[in-house]
N, C-alpha and C positions, 0 to 999 in steps of 0.2 A: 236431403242427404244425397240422392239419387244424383242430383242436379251437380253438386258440392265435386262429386267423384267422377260426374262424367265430364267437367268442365278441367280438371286437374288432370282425366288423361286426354285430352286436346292442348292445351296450355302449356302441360308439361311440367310446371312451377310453382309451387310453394306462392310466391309471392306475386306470380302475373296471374293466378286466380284470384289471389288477395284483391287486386286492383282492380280487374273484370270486374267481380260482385261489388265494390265500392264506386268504379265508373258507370257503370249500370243503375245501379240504385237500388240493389237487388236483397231486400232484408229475408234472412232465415230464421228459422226459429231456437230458441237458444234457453238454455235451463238457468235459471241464478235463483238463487237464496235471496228473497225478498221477504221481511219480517219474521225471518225465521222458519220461513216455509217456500220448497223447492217448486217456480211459479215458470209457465211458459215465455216467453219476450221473444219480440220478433224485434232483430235489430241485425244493423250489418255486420257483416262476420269478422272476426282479428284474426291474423294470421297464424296467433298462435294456436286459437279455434279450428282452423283449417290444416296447418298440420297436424294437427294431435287426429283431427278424423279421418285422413288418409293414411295415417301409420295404424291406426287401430283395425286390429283383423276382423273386430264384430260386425263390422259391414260386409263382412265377405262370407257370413254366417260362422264365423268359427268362436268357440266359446274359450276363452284363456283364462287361468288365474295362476297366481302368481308372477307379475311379470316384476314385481318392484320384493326386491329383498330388503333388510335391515342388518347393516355392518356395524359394528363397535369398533372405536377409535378412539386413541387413547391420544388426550389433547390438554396439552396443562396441569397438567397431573391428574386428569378424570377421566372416565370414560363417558364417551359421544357418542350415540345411538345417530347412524345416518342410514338416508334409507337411499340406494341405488335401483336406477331402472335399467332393466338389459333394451340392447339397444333394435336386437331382433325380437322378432314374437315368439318365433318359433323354439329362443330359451326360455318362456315361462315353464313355469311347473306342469302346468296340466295346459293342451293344446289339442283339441277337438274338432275336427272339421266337418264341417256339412254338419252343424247340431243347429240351425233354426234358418228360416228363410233370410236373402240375403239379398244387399244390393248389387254387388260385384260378382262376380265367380271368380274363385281362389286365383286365377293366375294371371286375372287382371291387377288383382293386392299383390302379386308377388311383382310384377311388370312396374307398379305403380312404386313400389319400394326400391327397386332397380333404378329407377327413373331418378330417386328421390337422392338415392346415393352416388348415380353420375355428375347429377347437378353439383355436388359437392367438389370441390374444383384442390386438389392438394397435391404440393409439388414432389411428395412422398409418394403419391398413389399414383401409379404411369397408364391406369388403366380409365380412369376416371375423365370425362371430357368436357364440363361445367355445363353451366344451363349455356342457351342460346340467348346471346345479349347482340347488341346494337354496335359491336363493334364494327370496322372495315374487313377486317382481316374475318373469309369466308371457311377459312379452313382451321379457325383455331380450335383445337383440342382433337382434330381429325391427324395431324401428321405426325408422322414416324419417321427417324433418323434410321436408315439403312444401314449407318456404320455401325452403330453404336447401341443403338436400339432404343434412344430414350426421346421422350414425345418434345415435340420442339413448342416453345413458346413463343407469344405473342411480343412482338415492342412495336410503341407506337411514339412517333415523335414529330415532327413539325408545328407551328404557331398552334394549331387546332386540333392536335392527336390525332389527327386522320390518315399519316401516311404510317403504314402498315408494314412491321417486317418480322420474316420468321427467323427462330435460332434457338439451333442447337449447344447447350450449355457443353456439351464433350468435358472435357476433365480441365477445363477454364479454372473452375473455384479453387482450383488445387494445384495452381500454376503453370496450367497447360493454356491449350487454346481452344480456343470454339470448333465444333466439328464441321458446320456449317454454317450459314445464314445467308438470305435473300431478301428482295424485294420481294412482299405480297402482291401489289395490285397487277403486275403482269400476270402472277401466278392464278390468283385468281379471277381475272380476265380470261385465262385459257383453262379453266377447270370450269367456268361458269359455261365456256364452249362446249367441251365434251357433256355435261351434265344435261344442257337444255335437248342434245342428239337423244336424249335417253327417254326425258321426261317427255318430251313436247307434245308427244303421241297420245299423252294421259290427260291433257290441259283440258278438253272435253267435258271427261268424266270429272274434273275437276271445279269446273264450272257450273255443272250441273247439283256438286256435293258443295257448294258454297251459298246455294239458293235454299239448299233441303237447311243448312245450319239455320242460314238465317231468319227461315219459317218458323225453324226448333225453338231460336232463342225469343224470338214474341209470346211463343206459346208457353215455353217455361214460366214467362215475366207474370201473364196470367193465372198458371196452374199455381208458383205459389201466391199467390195476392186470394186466390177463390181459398187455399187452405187458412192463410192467416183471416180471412172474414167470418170462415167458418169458425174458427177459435176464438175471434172474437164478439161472435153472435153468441157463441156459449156461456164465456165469459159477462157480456152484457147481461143475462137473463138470470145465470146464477147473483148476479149484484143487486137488480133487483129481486131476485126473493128473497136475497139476506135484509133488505130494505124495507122491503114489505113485513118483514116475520120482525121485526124492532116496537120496542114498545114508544110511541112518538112521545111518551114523556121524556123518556132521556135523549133531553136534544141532541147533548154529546156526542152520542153513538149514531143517531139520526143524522145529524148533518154528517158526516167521517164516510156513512154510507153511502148515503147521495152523492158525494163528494165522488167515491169510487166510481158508483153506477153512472155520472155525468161523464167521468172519465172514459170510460169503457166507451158509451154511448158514441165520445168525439172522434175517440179511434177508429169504432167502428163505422161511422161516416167518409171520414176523412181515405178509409180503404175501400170503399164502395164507390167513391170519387175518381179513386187512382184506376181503380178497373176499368171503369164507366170510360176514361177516359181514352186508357187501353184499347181497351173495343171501337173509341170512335176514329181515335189516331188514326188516318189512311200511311202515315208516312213509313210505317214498319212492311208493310204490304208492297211487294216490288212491283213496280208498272212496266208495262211491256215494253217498253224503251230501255229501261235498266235490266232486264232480262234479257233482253240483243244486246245489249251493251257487255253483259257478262258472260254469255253464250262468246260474243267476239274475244274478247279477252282470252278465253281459253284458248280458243281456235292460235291464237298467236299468241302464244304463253310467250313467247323471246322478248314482246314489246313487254307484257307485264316486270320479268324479270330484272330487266335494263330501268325501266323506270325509275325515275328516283321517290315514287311515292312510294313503291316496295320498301318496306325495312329489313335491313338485313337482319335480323333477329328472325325473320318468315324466311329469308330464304336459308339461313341457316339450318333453321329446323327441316326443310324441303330437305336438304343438302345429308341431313342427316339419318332422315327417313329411308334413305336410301342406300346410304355410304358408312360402312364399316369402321374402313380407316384408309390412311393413302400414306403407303410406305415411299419416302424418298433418298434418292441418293446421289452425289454430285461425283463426277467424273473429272480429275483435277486436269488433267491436259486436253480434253474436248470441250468443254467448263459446260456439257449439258448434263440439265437438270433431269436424272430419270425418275418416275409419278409412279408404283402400281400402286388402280385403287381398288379395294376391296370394298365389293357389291353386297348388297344383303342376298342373301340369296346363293352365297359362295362363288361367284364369277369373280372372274379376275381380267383388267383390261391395264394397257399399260400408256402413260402419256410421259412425251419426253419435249422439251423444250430446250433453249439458248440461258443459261443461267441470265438472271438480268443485271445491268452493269449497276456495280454501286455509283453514286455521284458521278454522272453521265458529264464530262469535260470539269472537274470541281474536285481537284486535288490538295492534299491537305501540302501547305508547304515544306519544303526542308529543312528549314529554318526550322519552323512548329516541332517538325520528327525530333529533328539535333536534342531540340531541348526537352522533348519527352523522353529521348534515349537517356540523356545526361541524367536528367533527374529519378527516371521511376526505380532506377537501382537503390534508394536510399530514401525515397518520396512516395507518399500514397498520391493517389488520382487528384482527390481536391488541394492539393498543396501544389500539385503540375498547374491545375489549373488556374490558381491563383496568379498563378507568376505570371503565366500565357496571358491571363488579364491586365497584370500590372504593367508586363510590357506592349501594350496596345495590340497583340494578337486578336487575330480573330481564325471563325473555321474556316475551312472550304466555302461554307456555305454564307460568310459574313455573320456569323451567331460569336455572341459570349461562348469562352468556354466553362465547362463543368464537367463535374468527375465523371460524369456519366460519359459525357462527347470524348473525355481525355480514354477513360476503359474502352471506347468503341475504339477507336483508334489504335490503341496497344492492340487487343484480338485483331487489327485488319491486318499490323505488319506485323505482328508476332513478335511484339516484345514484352516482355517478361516484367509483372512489376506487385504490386500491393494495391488492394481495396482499404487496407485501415493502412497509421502509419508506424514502419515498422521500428522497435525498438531499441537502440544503440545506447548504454549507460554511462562511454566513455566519452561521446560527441553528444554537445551540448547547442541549443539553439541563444539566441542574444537573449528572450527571458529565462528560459533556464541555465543561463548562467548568473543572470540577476541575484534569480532566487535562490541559488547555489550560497552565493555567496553574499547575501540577504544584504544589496546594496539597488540602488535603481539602475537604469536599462542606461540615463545618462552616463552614469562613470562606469559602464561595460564600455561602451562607445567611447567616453575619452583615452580608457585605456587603451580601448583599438589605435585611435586617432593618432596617439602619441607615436605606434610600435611597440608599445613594453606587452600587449595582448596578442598572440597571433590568432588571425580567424582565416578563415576559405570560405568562400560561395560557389556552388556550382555553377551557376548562369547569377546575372543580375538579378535585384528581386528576391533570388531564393531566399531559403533562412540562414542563416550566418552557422557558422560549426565550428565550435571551439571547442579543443580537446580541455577534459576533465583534468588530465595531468599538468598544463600548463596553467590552471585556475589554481592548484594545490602546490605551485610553486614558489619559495622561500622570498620570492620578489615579490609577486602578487599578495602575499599574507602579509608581507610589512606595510604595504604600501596601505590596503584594506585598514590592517591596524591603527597607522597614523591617521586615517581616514575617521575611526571609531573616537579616535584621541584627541583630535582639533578641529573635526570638521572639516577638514579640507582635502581634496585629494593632490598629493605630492607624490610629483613621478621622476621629477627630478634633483631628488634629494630632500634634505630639511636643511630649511635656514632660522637660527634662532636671535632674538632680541640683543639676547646679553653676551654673543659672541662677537669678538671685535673682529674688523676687519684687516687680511689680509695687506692690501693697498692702500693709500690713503685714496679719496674722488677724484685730489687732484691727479 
């Protein structure tokens, strides 16, 4: 359990502890209902295992009860008994602290629940800053809009999701514009500067605290492997004396026991093996080469950090350990980027840079604008997009387009337009007029073809717009009509069988 809690506040996560003890191979011990009787089992832990033990405050010595209530709900004409759990401890009924020895002390549980609910990433909570993932982008969930005050987000875009850019939502959703955004990797190129002036000093002590870990974690791997031997040395001896106390007449029962006690006996070998092996492995034991090797790595923490063997997921958390938050703010006619970042420890330092250029010589055509202009008055994003594909466009950058590249583009020049597409009841598209007037998409288009239809298109491509008025017009219904009535569409007039002719041929 000890192990469980102190590897969650290193980790950090829910689920990169999950994976630790399953990459390791690190079995714990675990309660199950086996034949109707609650039995020890040492098996690797699930994560639902491991959160449920870092949210429970009884490791932290404190005694709770009532944390789960029972609601009535009225559901189908009955009432439903549901039972709700609060989602702090501190609402149970009764909450006791310091009532029994403990693994934690209380305000590493309250830190570890902090932790638990930063991780939790929601774009309603501005305070919250997600776990630490493998993303490029070194500052996401750290920055703050200076205008505006809301936390800027992550986008990631290129063939391989790895180029990184920050942005500010500003009142976008709601028909404004974005309040800012940039390129990440300059940004954090020159945050990784300032940061490494801070830490470098500590790489030392840091290297010295990476050798004590990895002493710790050989020595955990042992401590529990000697507990689980011990349980199941106990369990072996209790098997046999249920074995021995049987009367050998009833085979039944005889063999069912030996059955167990053989069982017992394999596990407790096969865990006597895994130790044994433990003890002889020299490869967990660092040799003095690898000891100067990690000694030097600190000493020049900047070659570590640069490295591409570093994950950003490590340097994130570094980055974190230390960094509050970093308020930004852009200055529209110097177009620099002003940084303050707030230190743990309440200092405050400020870094200012060159905003960095979007699409460095890779402008989007005027041709492309025209007909984003034309169209987003009347058109959502993927409908722009479509056309821009149909007519052999491409980006700036030679890519297809799509709603997503068509909205980056309205936010750069600031034009005004639609995410869904907006709805007009009186302009109809070519199949909604089909279905209007429940004939096929061909005799819309002959109509058109003819002239007796009038349609518009904004640019080539787009959707055709027909007014609803001129589909309900006394022209259009006869013709429809006779359409219903012979089968055939007649736009210019009706000619009948038994109607003589006007002329003779000759």
């Amino acid at each position: 359990m000890a192990l469980i809690l102190r590897k969650f506040s290193e980790i950090q996560t829910i689920r990169q502890t999950f994976l630790w003890f399953h990459n390791e191979n690190i079995e714990v011990p675990v309660t199950k209902d086996i034949g109707g009787r609650k039995q020890l089992v040492w098996q690797l832990p699930t994560k639902p295992y491991i959160g449920e033990l870092v949210r429970n405050p009884l490791y932290a010595g404190v005694y709770t009860w009532g944390r789960e209530t029972v609601k009535m709900d009225y559901v189908a004409g009955r009432v439903v008994k549901r039972r709700v759990k609060y989602r702090g401890a501190k609402a149970a009924k009764v909450f006791i602290e310091e009532n029994h020895e403990a693994y934690i002390d209380l305000s590493t549980f309250y830190a570890n629940q902090a932790m638990i609910e930063n991780n939790c990433l929601s774009q309603c909570d501005s305070k919250n800053q997600g776990a630490a993932r493998d993303g490029e982008a070194l500052l996401s969930g750290l920055l703050r809009c200076g205008r505006c005050g809301r936390k800027l987000y992550v986008m990631y875009r290129g063939k391989s999701g790895t180029g990184s850019r920050y942005i500010c939502r500003g009142d976008y959703e709601s028909g404004g514009r974005y309040c800012l955004a940039f390129g990440g990797r300059s940004v954090d190129k020159a945050f990784s500067k300032e940061l490494l002036q801070v830490i470098s000093p500590y790489g030392l002590d840091a290297s010295l605290g990476a050798m004590t870990s990895h002493s710790r974690i050989s020595e955990d791997k042992r401590s529990l492997i000697k507990d689980k031997i011990c349980q199941l040395d106990y369990e072996s001896a209790r098997a046999f004396e249920q074995y021995n106390e049987v009367d050998p007449r009833n085979r039944l029962v005889a063999s069912e026991l030996e059955s167990r006690w053989n069982e017992k006996l394999k596990q407790l070998i096969d865990a006597k093996q895994e130790l044994e092996k433990l003890e002889n492995d020299s490869s967990d034991e660092l040799s003095d080469s690898e000891r100067e090797e990690i000694l030097y790595l600190g000493e020049y923490f900047s070659d570590v950090w640069s490295s591409s063997s570093c994950p950003n997921s490590l340097r994130k958390k570094i980055i974190r350990t230390v960094v509050n938050e970093v308020v930004v703010n852009w200055d529209d006619e110097t177009d620099i980027l002003r940084f303050v970042i707030h230190w743990k420890g309440g200092c405050h330092t400020e870094l200012t840079m060159i905003k960095p250029p979007s699409g460095v010589g890779q402008k989007t055509e005027k041709d492309d604008l025209e007909i984003i202009r034309k169209m987003a008055a009347g058109y959502c994003d993927a409908d722009i997009a479509r056309v821009l594909n149909k007519l052999g466009r491409r980006t700036a950058t030679g890519k297809r387009w799509s709603h997503f590249r068509v909205q980056t583009i309205r936010g750069k020049y600031k034009i005004p337009g639609h995410l869904q597409p907006p709805k007009n009841p009186e302009i109809l598209t070519l199949g909604q007029s089909a279905k209007y007037l429940q004939v096929s998409q061909t005799s819309i288009k002959r109509l058109v073809a003819t002239g007796v239809l009038a349609m518009t298109q904004v640019v080539p491509w787009a959707p055709w717009e027909i007014k609803k008025s001129d589909l309900d017009s006394s022209k259009i219904t006869e013709i429809i009509k006779r359409l219903r009535e012979t089968g055939k569409l007649l736009v210019n007039g009706v000619h009948s069988e038994k109607q003589g002719l006007l002329f003779s041929e000759s």
